[in-house]
C-alpha positions as CSV (number, residue, x, y, z in Angstrom):
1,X,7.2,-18.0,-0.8
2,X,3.8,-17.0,-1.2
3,X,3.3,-13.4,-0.2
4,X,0.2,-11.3,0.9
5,X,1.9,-7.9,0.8
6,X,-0.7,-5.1,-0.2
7,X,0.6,-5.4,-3.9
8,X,1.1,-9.2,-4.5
9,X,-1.0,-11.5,-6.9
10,X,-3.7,-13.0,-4.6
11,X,-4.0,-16.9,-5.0
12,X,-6.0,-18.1,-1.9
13,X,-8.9,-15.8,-2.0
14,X,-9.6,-15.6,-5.8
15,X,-12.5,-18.1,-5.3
16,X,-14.2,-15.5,-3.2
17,X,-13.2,-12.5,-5.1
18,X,-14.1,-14.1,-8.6
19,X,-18.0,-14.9,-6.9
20,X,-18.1,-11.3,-5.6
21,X,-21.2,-9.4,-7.6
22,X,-20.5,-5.9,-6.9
23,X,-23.0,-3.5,-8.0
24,X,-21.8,-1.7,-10.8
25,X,-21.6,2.2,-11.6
26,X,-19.7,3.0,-14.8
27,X,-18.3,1.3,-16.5
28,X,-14.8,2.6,-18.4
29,X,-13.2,1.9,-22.3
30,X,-10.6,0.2,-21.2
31,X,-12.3,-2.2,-18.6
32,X,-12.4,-0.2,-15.4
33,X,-15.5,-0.4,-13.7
34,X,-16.4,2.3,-10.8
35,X,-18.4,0.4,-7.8
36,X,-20.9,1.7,-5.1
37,X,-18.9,2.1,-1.8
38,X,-20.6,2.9,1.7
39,X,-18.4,5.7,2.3
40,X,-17.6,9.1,0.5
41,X,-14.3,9.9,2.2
42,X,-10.6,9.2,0.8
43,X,-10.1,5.4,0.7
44,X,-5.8,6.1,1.3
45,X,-4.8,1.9,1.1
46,X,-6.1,-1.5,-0.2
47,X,-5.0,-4.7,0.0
48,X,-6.4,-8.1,-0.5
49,X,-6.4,-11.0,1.7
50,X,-7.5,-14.1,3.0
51,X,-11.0,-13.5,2.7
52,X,-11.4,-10.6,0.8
53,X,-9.9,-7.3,-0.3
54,X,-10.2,-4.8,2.5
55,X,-9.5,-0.6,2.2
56,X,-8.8,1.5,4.5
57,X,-9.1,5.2,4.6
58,X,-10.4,8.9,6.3
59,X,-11.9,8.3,10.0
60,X,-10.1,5.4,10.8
61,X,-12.6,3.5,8.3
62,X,-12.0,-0.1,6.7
63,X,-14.1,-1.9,4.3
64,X,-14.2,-5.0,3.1
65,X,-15.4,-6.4,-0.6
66,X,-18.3,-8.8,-0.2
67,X,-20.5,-10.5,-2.4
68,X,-23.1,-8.4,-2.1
69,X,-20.6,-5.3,-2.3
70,X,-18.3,-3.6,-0.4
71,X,-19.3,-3.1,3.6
72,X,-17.8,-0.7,6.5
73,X,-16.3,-3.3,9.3
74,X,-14.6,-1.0,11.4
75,X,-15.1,2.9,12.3
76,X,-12.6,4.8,14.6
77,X,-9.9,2.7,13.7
78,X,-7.4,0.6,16.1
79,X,-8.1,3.5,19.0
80,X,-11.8,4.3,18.0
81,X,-10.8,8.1,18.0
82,X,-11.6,8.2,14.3
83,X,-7.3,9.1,13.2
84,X,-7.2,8.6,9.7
85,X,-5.7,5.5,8.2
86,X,-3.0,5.9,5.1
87,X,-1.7,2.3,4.8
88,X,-2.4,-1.5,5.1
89,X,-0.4,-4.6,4.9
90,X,-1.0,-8.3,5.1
91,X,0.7,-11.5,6.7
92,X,2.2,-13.7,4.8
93,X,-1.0,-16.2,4.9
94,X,-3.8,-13.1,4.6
95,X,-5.2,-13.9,7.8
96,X,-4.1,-10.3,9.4
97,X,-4.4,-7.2,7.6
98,X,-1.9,-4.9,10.1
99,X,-3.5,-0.9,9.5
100,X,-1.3,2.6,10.2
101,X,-2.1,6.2,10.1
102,X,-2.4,9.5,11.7
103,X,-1.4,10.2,15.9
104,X,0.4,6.9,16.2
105,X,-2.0,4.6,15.1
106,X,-1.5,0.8,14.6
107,X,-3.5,-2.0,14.2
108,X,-4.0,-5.5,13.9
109,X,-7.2,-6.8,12.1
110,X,-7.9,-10.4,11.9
111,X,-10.0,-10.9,8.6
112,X,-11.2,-14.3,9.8
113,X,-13.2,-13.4,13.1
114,X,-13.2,-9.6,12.8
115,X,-10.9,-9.1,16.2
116,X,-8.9,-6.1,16.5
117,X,-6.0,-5.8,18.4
118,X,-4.6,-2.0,19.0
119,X,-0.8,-1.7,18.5
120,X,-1.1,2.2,18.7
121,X,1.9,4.5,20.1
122,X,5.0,1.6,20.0
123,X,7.2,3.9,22.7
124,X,5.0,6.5,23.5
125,X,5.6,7.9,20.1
126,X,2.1,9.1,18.0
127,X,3.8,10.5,15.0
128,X,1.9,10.2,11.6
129,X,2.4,6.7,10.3
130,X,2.1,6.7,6.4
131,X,2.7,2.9,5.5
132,X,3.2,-0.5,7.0
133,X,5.0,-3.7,5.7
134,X,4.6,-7.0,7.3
135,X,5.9,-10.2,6.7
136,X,5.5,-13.8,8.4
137,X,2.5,-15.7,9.3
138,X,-0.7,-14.2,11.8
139,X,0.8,-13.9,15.4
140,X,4.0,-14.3,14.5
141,X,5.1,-11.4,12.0
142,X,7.5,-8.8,10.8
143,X,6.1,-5.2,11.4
144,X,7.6,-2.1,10.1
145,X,6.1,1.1,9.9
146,X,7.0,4.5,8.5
147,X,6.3,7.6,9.4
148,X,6.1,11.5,8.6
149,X,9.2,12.6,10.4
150,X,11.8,9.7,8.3
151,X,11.7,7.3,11.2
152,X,11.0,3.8,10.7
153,X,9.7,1.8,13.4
154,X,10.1,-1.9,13.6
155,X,9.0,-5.2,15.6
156,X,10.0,-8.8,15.4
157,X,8.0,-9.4,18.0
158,X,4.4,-9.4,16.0
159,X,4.3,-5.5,17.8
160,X,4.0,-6.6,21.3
161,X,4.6,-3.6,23.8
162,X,7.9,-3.5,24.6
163,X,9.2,-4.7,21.3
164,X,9.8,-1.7,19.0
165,X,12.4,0.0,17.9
166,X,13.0,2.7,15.5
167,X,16.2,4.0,12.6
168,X,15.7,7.0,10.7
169,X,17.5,6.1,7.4
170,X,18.2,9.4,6.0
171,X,17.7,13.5,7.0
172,X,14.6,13.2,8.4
173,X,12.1,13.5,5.7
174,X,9.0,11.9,5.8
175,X,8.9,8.0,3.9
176,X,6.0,7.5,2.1
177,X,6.0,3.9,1.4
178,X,8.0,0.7,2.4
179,X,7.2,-2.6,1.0
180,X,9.5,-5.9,1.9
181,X,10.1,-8.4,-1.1
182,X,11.7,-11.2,1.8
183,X,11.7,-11.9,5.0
184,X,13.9,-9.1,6.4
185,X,14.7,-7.5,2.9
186,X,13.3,-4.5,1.2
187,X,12.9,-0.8,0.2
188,X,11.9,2.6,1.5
189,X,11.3,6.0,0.0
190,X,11.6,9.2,1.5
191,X,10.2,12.6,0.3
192,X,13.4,14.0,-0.1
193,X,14.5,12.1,-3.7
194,X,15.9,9.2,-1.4
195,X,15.3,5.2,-2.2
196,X,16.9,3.0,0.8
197,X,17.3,-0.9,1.1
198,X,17.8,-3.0,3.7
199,X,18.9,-6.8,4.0
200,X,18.7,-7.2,7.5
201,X,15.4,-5.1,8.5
202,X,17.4,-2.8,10.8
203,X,19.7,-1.0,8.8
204,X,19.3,0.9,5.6
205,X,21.6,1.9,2.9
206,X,20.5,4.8,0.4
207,X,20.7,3.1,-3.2
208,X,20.0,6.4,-5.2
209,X,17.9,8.1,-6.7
210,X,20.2,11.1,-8.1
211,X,18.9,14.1,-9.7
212,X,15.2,12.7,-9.1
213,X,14.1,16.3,-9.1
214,X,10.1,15.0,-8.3
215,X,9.1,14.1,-4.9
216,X,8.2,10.1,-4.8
217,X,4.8,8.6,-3.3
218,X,5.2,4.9,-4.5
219,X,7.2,2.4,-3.9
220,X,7.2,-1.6,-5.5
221,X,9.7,-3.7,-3.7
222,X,10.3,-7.2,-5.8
223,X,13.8,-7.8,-5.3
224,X,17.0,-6.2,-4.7
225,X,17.7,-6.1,-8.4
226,X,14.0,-5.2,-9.0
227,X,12.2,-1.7,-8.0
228,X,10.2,0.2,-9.3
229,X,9.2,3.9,-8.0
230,X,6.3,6.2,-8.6
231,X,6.3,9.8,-8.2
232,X,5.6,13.4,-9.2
233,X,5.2,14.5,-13.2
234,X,3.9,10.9,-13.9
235,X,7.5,9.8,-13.0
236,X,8.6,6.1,-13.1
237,X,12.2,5.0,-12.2
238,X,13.2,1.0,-12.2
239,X,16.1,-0.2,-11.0
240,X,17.7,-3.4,-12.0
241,X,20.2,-3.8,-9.5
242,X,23.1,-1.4,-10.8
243,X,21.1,1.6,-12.0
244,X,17.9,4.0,-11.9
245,X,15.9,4.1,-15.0
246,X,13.5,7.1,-15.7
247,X,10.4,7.5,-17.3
248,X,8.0,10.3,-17.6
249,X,4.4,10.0,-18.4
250,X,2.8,12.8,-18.3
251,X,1.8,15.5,-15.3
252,X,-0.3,14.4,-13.0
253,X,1.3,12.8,-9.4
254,X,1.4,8.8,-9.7
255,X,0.6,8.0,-5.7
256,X,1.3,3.9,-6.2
257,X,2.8,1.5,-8.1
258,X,2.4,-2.4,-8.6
259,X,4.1,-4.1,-11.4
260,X,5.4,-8.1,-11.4
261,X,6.7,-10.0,-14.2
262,X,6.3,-7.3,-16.7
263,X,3.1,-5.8,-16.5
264,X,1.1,-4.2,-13.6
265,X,-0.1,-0.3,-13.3
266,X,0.6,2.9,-11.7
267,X,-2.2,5.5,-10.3
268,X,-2.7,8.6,-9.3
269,X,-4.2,12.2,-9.7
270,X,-7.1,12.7,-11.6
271,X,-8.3,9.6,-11.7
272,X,-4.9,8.3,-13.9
273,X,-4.4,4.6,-14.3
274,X,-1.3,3.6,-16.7
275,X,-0.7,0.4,-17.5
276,X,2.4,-1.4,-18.0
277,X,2.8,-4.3,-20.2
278,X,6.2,-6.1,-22.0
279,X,8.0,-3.0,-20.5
280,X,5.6,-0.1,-21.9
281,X,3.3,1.9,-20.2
282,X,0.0,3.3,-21.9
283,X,-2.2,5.4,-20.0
284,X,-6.1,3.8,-19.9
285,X,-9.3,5.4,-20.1
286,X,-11.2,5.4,-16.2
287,X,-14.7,6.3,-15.2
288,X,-13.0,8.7,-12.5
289,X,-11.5,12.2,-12.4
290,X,-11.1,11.6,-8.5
291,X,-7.4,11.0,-7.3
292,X,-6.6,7.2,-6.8
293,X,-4.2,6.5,-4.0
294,X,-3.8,2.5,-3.9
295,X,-3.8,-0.2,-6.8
296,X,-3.8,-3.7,-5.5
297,X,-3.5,-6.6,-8.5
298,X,-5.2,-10.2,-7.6
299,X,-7.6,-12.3,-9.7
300,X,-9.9,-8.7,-9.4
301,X,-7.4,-5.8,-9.7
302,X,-8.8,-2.4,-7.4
303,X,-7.9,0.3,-7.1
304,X,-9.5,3.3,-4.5
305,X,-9.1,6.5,-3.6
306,X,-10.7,10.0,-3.1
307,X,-14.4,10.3,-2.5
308,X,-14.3,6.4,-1.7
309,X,-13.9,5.8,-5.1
310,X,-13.2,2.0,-5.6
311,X,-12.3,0.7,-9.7
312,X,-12.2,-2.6,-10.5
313,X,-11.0,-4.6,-13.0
């Protein structure tokens, strides 16, 4: 099934994303090339989708990669009181990029005709909402989203009023990222050295990881024999279905990770891109000591972050 999650392969909008002509900045060793973006704050989450590849960040901000570069389409976010937003996801067809962040917000952003609908506060509740996973078609989707007190809140119901309900998987710490690999299946993190799955997309089992010792941040959800997580120290762990694998880097914090059919990268502080390729990672030269949040892979890989940084490759 052809998925539009913020860290799959993007098939139906290459055409738009291979014509893009993005003006150019620097231009790194290792292929990396820093672009002009309209905005100077943290750019937290990117995904790509139906159109184009969209980012979201600081002030409730979204932009969106055009041929003539990347443009703001929305300010304020889903509420228009400006609340940060830290994470994007996309339905299964790329038609609706779904947007969370700080005091409860929750949006849903229609890249075709540039409607938002505001899904903020499900239940009253305006906790800090750190990621989002969707899955199923425009009007018609899978909505979780996780937040900063180790709730996740969830809607079958495309996040209609009324429809939400919440678990909180573990002790209460905040989850950082939750990505779906099927329909009702897929992962969590927690900041507490947790990793939880769930097959059902309303209960969640802890799967490890013991002894971690780093806090995570990323989170790559591909199958339940297939997981890979990014964290603190420059800290990989895969899982293949049995048992956690570590792998340490380096130092600085890997915020996200995106890796499919051995290869893909991890990013993070100081402007650190590693890439993995036949089951190695090597760390690549960037045009960026600014921290990258977000890596999204398609037929242009990006990846953003502080200062509205934005590499492409």
């Amino acid at each position: 099934m052809a998925r539009f999650t913020r860290r799959s392969t993007l098939q139906l909008a290459g055409a738009s994303l291979a014509a893009a002509t993005v003006p150019a900045v620097t231009a790194g060793e290792d292929g990396w090339t820093s672009v002009e973006t309209p905005v100077d704050s943290t750019l937290h989450d990117v995904a790509h989708t139906a159109t184009n590849a969209h980012a979201v960040g600081d002030g409730g901000v979204v932009v969106e990669r055009r041929a003539e570069g990347w443009e703001v389409v929305l300010q304020g976010g889903p509420t228009g009181n400006g609340n940060d937003l830290f994470g994007a996801a996309v339905t299964d067809d790329g038609q609706r990029l779904w947007l969370v962040g700080a005091s409860g917000a929750i949006g849903e952003y229609d890249v075709t005709t540039g409607n938002l609908v505001d899904r903020s506060a499900p239940n009253d509740i305006t906790a800090n909402f750190n990621d989002v996973a969707v899955t199923g078609p425009a009007g018609d989707a899978d909505v979780y989203v996780a937040d900063d007190s180790g709730s996740i809140h969830y809607s079958f119901e495309n996040g209609e009023e009324g429809s939400w309900e919440d678990d909180v998987p573990g002790s209460g710490s905040g989850i950082p990222a939750i990505e779906f690999h099927g329909a009702r299946s897929g992962h969590a993190v927690d900041t507490n050295g947790r990793v939880y799955e769930t097959d059902d997309g309303t209960t969640w089992e802890p799967i490890g990881i013991e002894d971690a010792d780093v806090t995570f941040y990323g989170l790559d959800s591909d199958g339940s024999d297939d997981v890979t997580v990014s964290g603190g120290n420059a800290t990989i762990f895969e899982y293949d279905g049995s048992q956690w694998v570590p792998e340490s880097l380096g130092d600085a914090d890997l915020f996200d990770v995106d890796t499919d059919d051995g290869d893909g990268y991890a990013v993070g502080g100081g402007g650190t891109i590693f890439e993995y390729d036949a089951g190695d990672w090597t760390r690549t030269q960037t045009p960026t000591g600014e921290n990258l949040q977000a890596i999204a892979r398609g037929d242009v890989d990006i990846a953003v972050g502080a200062g509205g940084d934005v590499l492409e490759r």
